[in-house]
mmCIF file of the protein (N, C-alpha, C, O) and its ligand, coordinates in Angstrom:
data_MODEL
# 
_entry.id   MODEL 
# 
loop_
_entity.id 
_entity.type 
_entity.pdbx_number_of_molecules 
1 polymer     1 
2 non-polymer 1 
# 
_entity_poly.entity_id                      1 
_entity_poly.type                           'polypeptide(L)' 
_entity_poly.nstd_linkage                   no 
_entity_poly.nstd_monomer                   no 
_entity_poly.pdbx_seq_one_letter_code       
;(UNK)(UNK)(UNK)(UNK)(UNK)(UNK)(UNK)(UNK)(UNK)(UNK)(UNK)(UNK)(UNK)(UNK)(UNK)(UNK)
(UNK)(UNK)(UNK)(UNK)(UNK)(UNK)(UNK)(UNK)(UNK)(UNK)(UNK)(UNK)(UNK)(UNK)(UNK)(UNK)
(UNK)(UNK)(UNK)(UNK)(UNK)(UNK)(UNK)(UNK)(UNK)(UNK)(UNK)(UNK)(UNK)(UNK)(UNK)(UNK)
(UNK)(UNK)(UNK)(UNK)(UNK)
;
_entity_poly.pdbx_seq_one_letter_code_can   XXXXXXXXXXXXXXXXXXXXXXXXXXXXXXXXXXXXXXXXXXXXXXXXXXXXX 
_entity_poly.pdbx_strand_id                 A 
# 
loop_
_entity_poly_seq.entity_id 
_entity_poly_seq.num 
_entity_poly_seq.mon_id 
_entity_poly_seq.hetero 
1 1  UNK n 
1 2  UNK n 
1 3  UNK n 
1 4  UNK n 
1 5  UNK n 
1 6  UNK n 
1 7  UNK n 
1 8  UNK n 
1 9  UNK n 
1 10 UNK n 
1 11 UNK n 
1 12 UNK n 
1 13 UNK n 
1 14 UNK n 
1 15 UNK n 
1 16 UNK n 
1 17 UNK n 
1 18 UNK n 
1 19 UNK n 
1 20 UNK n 
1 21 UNK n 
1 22 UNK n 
1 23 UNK n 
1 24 UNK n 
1 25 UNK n 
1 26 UNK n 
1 27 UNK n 
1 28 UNK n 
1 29 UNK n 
1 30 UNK n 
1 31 UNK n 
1 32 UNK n 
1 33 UNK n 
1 34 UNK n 
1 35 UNK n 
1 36 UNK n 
1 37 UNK n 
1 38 UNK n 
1 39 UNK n 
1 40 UNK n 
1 41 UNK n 
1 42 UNK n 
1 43 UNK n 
1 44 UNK n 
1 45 UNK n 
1 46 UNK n 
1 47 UNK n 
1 48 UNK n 
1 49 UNK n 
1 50 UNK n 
1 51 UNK n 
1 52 UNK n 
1 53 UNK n 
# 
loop_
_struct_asym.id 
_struct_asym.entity_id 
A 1 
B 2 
# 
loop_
_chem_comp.id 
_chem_comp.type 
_chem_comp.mon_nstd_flag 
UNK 'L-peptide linking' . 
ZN  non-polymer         . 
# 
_pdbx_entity_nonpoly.entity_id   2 
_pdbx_entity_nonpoly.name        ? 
_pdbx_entity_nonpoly.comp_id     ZN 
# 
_pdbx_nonpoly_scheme.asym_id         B 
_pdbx_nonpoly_scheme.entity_id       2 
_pdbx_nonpoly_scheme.mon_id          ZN 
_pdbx_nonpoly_scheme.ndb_seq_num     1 
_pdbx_nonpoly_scheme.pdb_seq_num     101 
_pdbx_nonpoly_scheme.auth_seq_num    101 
_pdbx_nonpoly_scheme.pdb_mon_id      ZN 
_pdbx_nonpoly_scheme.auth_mon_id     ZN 
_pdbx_nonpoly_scheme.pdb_strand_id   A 
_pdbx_nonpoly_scheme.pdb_ins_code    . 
# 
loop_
_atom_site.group_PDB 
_atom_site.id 
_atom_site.type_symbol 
_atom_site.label_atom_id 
_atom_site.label_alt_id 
_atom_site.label_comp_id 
_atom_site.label_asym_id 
_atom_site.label_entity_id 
_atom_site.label_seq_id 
_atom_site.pdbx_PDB_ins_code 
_atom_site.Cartn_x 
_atom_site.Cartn_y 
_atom_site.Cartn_z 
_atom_site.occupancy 
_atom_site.B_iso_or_equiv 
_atom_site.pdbx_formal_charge 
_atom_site.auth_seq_id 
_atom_site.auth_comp_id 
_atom_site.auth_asym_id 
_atom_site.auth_atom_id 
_atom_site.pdbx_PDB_model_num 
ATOM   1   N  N  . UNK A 1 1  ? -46.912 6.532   20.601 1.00 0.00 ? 1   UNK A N  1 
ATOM   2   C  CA . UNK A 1 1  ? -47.579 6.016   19.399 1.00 0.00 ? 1   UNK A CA 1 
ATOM   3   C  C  . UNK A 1 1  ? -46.835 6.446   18.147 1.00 0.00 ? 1   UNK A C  1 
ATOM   4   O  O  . UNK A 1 1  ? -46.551 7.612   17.873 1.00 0.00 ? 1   UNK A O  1 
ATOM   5   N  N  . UNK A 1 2  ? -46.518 5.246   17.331 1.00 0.00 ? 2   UNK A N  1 
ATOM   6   C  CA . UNK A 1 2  ? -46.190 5.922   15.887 1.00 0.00 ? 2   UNK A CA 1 
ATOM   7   C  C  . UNK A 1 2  ? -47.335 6.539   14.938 1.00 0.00 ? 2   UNK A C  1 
ATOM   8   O  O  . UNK A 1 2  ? -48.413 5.958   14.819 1.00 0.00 ? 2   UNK A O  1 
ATOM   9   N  N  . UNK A 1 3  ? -47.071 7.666   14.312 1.00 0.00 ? 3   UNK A N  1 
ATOM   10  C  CA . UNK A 1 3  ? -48.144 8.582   13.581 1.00 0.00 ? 3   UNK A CA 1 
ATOM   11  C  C  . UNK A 1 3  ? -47.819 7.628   12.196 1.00 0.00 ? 3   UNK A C  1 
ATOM   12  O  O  . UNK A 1 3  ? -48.615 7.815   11.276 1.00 0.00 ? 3   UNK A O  1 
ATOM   13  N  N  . UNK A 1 4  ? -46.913 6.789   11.989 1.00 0.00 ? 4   UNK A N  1 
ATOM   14  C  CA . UNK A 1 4  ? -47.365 6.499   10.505 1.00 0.00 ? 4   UNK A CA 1 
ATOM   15  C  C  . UNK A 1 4  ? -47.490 5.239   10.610 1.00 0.00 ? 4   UNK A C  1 
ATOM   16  O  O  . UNK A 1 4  ? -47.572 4.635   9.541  1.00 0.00 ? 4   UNK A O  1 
ATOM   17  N  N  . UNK A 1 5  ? -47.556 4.327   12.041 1.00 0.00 ? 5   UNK A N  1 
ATOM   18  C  CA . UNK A 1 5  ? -48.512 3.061   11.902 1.00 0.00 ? 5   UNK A CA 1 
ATOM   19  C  C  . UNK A 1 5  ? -49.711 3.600   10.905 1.00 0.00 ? 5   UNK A C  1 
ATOM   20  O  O  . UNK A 1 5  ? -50.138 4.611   10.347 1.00 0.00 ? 5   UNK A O  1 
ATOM   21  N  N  . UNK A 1 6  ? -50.032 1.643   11.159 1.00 0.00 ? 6   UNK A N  1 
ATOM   22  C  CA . UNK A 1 6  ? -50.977 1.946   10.149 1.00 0.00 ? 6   UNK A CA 1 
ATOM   23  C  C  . UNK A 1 6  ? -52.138 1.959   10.943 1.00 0.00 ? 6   UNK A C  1 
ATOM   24  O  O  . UNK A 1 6  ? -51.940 1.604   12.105 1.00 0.00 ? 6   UNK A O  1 
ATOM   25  N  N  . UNK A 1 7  ? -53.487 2.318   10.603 1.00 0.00 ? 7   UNK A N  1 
ATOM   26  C  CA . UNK A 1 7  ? -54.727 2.638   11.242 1.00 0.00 ? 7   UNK A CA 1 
ATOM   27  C  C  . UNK A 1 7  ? -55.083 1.074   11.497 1.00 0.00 ? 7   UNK A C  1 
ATOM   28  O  O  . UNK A 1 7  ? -54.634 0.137   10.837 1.00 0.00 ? 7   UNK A O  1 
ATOM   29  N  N  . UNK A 1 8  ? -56.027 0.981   12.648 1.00 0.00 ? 8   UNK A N  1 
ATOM   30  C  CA . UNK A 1 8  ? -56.692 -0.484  13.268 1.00 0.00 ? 8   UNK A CA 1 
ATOM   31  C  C  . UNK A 1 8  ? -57.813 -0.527  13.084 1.00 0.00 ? 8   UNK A C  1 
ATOM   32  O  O  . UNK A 1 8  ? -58.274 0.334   13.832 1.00 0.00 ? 8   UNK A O  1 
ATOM   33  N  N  . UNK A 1 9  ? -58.917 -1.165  12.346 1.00 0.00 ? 9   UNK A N  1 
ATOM   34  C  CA . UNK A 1 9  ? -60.289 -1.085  12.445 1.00 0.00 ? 9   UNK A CA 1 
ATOM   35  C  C  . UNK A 1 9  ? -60.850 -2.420  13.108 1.00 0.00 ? 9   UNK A C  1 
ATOM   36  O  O  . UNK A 1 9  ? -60.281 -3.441  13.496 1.00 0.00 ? 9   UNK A O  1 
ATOM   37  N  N  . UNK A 1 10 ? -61.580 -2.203  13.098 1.00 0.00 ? 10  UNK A N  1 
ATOM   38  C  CA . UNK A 1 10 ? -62.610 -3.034  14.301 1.00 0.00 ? 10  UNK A CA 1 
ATOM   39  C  C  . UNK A 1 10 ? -63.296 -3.967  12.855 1.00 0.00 ? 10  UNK A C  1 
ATOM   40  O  O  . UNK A 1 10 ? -63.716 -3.690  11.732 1.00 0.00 ? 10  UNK A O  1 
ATOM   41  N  N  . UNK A 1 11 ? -63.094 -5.193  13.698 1.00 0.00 ? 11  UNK A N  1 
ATOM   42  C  CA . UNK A 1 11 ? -63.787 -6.169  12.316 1.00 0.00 ? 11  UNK A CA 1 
ATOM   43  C  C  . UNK A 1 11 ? -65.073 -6.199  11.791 1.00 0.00 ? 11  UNK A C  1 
ATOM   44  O  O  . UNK A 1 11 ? -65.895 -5.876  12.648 1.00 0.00 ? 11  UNK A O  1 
ATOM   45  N  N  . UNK A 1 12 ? -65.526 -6.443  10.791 1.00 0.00 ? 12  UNK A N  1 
ATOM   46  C  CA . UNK A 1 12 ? -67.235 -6.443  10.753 1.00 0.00 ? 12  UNK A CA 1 
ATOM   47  C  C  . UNK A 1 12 ? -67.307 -7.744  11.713 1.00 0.00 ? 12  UNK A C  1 
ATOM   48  O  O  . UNK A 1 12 ? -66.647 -8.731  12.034 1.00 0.00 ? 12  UNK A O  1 
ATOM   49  N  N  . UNK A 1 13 ? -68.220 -7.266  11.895 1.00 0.00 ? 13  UNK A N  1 
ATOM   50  C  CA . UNK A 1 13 ? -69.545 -8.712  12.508 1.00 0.00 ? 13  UNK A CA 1 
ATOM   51  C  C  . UNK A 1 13 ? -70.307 -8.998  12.062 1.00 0.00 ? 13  UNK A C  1 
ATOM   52  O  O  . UNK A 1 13 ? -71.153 -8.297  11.508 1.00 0.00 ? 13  UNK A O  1 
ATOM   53  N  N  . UNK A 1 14 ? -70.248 -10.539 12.187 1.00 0.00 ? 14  UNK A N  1 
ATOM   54  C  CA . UNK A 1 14 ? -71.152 -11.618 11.658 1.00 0.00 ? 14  UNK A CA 1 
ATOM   55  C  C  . UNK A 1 14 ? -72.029 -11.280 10.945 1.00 0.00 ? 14  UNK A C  1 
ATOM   56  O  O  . UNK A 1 14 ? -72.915 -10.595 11.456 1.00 0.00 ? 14  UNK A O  1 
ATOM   57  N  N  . UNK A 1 15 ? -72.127 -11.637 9.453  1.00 0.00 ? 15  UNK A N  1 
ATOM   58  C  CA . UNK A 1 15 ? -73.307 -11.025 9.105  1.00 0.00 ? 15  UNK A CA 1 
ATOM   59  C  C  . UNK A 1 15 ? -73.327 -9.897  8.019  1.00 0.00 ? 15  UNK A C  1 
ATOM   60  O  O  . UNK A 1 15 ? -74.087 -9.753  7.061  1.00 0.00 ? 15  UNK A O  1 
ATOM   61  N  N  . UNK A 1 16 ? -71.702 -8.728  8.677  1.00 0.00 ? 16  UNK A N  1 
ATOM   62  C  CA . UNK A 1 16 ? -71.953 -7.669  8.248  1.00 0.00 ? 16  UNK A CA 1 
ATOM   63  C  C  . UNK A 1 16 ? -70.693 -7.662  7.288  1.00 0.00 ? 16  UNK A C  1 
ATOM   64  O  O  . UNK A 1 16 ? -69.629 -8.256  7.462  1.00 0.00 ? 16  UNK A O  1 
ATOM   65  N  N  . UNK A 1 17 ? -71.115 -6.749  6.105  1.00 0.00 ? 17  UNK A N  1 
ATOM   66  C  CA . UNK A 1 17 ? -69.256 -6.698  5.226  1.00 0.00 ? 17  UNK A CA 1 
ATOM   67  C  C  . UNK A 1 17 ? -68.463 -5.595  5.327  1.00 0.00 ? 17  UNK A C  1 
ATOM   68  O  O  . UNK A 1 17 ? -67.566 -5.199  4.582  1.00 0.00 ? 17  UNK A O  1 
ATOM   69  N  N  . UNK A 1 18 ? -68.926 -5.125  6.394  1.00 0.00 ? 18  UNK A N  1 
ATOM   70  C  CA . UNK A 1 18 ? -68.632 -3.700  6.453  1.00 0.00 ? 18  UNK A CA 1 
ATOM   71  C  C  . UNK A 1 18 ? -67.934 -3.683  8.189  1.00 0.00 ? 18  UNK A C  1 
ATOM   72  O  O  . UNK A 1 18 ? -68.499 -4.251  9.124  1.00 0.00 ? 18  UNK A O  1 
ATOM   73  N  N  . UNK A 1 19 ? -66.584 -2.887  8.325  1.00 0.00 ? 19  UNK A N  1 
ATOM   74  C  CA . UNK A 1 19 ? -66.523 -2.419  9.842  1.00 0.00 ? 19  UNK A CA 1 
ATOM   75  C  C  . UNK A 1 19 ? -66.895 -1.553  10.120 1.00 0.00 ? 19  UNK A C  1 
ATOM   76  O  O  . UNK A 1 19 ? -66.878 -0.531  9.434  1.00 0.00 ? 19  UNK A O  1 
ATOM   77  N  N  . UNK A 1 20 ? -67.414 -1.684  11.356 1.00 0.00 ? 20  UNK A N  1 
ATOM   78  C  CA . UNK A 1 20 ? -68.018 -1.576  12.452 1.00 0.00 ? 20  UNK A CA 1 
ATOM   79  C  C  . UNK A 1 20 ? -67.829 0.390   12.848 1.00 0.00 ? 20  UNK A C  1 
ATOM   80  O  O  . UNK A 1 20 ? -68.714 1.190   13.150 1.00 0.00 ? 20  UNK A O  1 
ATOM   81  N  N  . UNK A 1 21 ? -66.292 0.618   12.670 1.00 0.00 ? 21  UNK A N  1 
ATOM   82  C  CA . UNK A 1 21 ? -65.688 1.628   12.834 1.00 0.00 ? 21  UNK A CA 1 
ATOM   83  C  C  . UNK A 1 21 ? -65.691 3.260   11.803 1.00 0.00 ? 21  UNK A C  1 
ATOM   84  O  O  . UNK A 1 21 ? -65.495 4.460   11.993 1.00 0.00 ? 21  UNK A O  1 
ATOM   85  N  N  . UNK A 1 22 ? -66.138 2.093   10.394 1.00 0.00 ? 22  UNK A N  1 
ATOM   86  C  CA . UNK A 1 22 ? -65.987 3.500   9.670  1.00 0.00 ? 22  UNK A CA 1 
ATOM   87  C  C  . UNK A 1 22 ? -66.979 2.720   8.202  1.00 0.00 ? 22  UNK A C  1 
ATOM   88  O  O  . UNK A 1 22 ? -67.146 3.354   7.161  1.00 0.00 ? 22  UNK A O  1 
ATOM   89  N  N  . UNK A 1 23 ? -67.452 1.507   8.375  1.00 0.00 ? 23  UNK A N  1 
ATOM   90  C  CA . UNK A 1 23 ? -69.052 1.124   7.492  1.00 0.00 ? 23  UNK A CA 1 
ATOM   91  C  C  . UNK A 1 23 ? -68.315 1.084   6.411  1.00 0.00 ? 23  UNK A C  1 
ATOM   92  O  O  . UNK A 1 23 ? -68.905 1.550   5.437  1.00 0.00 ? 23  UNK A O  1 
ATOM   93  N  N  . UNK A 1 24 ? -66.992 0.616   6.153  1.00 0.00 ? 24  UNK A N  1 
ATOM   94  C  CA . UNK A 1 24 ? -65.993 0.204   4.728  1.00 0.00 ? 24  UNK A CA 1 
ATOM   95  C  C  . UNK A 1 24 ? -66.269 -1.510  4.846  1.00 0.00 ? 24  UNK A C  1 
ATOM   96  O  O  . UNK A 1 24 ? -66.759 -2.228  5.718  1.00 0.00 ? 24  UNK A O  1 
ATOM   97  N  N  . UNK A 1 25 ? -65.758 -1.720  3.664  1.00 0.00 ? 25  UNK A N  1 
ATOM   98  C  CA . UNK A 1 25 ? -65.618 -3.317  3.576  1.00 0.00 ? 25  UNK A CA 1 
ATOM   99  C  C  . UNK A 1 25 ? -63.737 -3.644  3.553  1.00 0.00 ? 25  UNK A C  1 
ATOM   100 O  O  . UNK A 1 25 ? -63.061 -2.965  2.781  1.00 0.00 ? 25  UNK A O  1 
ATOM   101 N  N  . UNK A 1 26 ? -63.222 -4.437  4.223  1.00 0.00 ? 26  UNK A N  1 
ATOM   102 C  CA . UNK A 1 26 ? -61.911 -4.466  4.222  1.00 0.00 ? 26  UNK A CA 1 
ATOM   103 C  C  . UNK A 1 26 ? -61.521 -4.275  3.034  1.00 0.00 ? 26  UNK A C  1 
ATOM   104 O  O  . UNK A 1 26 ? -60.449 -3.689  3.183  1.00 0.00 ? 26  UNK A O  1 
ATOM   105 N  N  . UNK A 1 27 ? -61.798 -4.454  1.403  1.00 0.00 ? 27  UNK A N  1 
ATOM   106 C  CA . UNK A 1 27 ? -61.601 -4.320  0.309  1.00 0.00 ? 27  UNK A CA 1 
ATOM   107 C  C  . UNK A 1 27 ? -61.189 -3.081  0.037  1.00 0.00 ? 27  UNK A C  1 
ATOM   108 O  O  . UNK A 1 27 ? -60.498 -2.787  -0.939 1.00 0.00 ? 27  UNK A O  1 
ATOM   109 N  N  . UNK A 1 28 ? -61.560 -2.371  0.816  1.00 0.00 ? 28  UNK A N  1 
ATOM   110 C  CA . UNK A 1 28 ? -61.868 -0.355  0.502  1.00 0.00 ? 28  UNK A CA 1 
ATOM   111 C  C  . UNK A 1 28 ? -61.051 -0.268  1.699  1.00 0.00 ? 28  UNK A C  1 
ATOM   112 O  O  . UNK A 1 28 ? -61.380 0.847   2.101  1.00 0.00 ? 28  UNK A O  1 
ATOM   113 N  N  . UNK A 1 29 ? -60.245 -0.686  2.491  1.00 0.00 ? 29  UNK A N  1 
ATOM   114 C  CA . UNK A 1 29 ? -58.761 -0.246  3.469  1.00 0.00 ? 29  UNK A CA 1 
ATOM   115 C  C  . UNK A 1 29 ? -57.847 0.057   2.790  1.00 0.00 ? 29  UNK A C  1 
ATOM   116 O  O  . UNK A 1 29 ? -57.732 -0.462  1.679  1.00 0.00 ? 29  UNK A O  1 
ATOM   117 N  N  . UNK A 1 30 ? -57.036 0.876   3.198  1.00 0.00 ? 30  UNK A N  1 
ATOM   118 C  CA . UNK A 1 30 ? -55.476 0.578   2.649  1.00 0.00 ? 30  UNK A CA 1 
ATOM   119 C  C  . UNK A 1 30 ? -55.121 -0.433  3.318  1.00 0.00 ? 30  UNK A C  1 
ATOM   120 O  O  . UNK A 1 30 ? -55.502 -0.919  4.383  1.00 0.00 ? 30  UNK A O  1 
ATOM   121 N  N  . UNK A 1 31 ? -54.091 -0.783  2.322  1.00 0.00 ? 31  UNK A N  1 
ATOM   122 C  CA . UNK A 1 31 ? -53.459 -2.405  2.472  1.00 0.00 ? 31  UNK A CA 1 
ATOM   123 C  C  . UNK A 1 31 ? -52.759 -2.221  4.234  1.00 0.00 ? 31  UNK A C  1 
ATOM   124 O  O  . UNK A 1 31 ? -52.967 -3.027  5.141  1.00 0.00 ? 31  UNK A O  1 
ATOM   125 N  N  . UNK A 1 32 ? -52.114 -1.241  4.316  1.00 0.00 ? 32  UNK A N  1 
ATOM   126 C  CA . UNK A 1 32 ? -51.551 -0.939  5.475  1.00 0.00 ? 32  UNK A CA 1 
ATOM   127 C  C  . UNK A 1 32 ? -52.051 -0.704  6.514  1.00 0.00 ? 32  UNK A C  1 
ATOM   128 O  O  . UNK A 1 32 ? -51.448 -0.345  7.525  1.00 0.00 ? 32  UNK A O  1 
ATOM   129 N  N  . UNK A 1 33 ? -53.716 -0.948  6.352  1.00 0.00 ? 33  UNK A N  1 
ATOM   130 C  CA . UNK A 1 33 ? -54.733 -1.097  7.322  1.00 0.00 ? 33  UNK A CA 1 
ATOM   131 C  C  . UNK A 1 33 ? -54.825 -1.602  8.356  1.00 0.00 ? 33  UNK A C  1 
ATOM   132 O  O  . UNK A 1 33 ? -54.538 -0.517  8.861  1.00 0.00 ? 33  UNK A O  1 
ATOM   133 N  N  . UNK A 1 34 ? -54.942 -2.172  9.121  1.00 0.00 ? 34  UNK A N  1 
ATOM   134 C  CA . UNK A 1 34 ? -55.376 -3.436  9.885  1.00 0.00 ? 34  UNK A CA 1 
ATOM   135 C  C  . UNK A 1 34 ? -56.571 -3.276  10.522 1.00 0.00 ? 34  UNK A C  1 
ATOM   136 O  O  . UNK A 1 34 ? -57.145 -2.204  10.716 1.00 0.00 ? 34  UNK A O  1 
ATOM   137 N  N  . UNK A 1 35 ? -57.127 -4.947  11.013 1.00 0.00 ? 35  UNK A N  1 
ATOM   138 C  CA . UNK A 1 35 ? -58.150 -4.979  11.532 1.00 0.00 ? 35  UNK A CA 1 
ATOM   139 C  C  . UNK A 1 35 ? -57.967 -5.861  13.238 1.00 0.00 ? 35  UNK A C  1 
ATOM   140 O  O  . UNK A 1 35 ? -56.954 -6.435  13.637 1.00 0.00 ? 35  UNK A O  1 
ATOM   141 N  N  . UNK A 1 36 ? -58.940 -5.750  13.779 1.00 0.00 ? 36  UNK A N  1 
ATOM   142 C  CA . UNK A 1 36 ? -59.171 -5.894  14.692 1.00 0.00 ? 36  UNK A CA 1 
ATOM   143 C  C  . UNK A 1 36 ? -60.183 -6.988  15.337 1.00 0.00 ? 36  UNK A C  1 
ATOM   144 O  O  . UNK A 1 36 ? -60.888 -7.583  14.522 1.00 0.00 ? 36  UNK A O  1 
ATOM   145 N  N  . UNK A 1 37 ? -60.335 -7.322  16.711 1.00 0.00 ? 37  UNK A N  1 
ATOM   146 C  CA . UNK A 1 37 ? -61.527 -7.965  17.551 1.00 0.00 ? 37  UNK A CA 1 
ATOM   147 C  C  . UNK A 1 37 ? -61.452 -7.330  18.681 1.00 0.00 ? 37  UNK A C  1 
ATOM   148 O  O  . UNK A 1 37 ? -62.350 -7.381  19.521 1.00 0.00 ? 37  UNK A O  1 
ATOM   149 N  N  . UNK A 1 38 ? -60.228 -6.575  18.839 1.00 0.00 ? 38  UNK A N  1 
ATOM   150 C  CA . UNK A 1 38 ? -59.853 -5.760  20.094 1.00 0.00 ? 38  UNK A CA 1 
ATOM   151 C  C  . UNK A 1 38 ? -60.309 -4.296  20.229 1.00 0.00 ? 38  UNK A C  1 
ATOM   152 O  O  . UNK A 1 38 ? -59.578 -3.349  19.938 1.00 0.00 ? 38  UNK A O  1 
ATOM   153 N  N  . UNK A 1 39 ? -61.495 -4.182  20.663 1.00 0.00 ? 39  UNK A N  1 
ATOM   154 C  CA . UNK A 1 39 ? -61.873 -2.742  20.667 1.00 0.00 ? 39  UNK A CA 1 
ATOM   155 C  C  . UNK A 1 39 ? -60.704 -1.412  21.263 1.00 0.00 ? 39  UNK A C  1 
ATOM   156 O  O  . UNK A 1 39 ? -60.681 -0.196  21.072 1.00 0.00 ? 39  UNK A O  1 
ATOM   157 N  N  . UNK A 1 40 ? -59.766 -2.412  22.095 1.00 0.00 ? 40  UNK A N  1 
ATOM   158 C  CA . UNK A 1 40 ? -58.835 -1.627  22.455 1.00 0.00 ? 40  UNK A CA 1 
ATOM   159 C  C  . UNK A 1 40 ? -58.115 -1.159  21.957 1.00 0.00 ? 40  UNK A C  1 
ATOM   160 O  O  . UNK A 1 40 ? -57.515 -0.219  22.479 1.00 0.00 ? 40  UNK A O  1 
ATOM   161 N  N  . UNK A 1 41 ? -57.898 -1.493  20.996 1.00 0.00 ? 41  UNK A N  1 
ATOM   162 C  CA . UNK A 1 41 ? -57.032 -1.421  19.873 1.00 0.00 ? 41  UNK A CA 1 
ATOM   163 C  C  . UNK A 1 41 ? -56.890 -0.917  18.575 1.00 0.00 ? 41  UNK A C  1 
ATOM   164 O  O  . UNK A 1 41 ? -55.926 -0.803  17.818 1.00 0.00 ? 41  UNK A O  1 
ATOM   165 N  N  . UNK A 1 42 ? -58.490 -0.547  18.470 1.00 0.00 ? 42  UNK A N  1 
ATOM   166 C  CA . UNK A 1 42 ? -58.479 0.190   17.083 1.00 0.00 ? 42  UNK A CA 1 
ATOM   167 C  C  . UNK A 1 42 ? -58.632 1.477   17.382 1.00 0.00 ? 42  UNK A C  1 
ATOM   168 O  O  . UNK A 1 42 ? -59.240 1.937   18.348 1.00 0.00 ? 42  UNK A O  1 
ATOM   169 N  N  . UNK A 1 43 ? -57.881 2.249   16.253 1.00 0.00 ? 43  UNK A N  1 
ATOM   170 C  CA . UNK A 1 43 ? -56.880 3.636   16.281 1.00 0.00 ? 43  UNK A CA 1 
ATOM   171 C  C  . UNK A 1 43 ? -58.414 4.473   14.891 1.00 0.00 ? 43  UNK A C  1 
ATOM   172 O  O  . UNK A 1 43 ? -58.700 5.646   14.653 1.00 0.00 ? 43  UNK A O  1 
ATOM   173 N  N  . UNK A 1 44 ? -58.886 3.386   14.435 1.00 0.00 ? 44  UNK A N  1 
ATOM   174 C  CA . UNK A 1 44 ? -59.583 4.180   13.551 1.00 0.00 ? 44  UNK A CA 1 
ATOM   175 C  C  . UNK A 1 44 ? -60.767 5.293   13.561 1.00 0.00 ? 44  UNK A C  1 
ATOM   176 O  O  . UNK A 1 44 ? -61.729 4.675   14.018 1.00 0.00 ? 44  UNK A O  1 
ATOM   177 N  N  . UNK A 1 45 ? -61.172 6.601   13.291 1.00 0.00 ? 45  UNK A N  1 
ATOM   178 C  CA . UNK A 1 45 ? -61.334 7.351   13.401 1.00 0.00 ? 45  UNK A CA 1 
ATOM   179 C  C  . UNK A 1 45 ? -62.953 6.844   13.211 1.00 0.00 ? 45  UNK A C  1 
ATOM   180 O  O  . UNK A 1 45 ? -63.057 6.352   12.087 1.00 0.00 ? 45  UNK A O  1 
ATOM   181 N  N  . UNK A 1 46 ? -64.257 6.805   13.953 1.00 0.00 ? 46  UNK A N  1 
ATOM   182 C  CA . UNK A 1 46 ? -65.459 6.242   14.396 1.00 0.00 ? 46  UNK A CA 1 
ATOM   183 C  C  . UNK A 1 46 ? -66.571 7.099   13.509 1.00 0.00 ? 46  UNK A C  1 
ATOM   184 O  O  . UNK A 1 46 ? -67.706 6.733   13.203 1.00 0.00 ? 46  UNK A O  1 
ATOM   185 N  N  . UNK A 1 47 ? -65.803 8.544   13.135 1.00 0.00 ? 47  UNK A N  1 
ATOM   186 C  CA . UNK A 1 47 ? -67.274 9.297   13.306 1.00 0.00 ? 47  UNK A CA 1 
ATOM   187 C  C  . UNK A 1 47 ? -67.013 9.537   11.797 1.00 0.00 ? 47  UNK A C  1 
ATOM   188 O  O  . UNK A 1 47 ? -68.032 9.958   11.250 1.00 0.00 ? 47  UNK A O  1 
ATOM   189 N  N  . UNK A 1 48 ? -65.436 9.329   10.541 1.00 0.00 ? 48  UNK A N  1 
ATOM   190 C  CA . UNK A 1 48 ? -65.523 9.845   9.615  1.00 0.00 ? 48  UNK A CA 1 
ATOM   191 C  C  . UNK A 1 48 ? -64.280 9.278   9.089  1.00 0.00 ? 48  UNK A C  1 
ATOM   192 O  O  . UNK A 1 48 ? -63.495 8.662   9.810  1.00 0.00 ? 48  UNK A O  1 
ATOM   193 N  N  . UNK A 1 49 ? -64.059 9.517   7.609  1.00 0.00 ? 49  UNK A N  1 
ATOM   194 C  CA . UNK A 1 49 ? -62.666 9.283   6.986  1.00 0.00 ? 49  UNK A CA 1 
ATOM   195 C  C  . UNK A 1 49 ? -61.444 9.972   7.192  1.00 0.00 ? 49  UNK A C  1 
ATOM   196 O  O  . UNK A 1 49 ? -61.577 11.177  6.979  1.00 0.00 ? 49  UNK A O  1 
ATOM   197 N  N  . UNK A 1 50 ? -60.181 9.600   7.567  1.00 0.00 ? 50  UNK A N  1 
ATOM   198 C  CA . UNK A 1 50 ? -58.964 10.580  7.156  1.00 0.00 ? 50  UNK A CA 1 
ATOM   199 C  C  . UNK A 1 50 ? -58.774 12.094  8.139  1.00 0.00 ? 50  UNK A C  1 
ATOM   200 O  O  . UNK A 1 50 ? -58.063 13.069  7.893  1.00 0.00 ? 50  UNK A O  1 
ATOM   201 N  N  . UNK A 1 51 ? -59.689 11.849  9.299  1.00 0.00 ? 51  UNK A N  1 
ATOM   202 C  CA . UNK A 1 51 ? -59.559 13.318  10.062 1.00 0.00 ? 51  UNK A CA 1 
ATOM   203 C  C  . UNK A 1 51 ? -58.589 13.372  10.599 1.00 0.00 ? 51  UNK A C  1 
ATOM   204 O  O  . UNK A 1 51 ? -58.115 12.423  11.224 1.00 0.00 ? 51  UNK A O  1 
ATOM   205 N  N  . UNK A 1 52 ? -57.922 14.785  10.458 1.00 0.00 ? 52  UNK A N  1 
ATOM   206 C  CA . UNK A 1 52 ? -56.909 15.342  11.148 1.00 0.00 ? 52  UNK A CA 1 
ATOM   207 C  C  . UNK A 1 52 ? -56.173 15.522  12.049 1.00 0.00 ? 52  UNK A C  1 
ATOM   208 O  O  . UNK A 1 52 ? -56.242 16.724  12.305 1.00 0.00 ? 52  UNK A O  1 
ATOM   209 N  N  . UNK A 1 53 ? -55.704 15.194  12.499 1.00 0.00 ? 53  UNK A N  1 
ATOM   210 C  CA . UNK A 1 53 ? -55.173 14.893  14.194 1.00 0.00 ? 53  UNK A CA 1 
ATOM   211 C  C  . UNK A 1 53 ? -54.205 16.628  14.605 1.00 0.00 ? 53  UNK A C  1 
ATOM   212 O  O  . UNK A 1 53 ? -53.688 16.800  15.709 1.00 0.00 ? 53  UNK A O  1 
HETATM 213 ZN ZN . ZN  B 2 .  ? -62.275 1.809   10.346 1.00 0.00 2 101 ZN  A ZN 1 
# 
């Protein structure tokens, strides 16, 4: 894995403006963000912002 990809979030759903992963609105990502439909796939941290690895 590259450590300075960029983070994957899980898309909102239907409905919602916010993902799923961390309750942001894509507006409030860094641009270098990405999003997702692939639960497999998102790298983003579930329980909080910016934690430490
Ligand atoms: Zn996220």
């Amino acid at each position: 894995m590259d450590e300075s990809a960029e983070v994957v979030h899980q898309c909102p759903a239907d409905g919602s403006g916010v993902t799923p992963c961390c309750a942001r609105t894509p507006f409030e990502l860094p641009r270098t963000d990405r999003m997702t439909t692939d639960s497999a796939r998102i790298t983003c941290n579930r329980n909080g912002p910016e934690e430490q690895r």
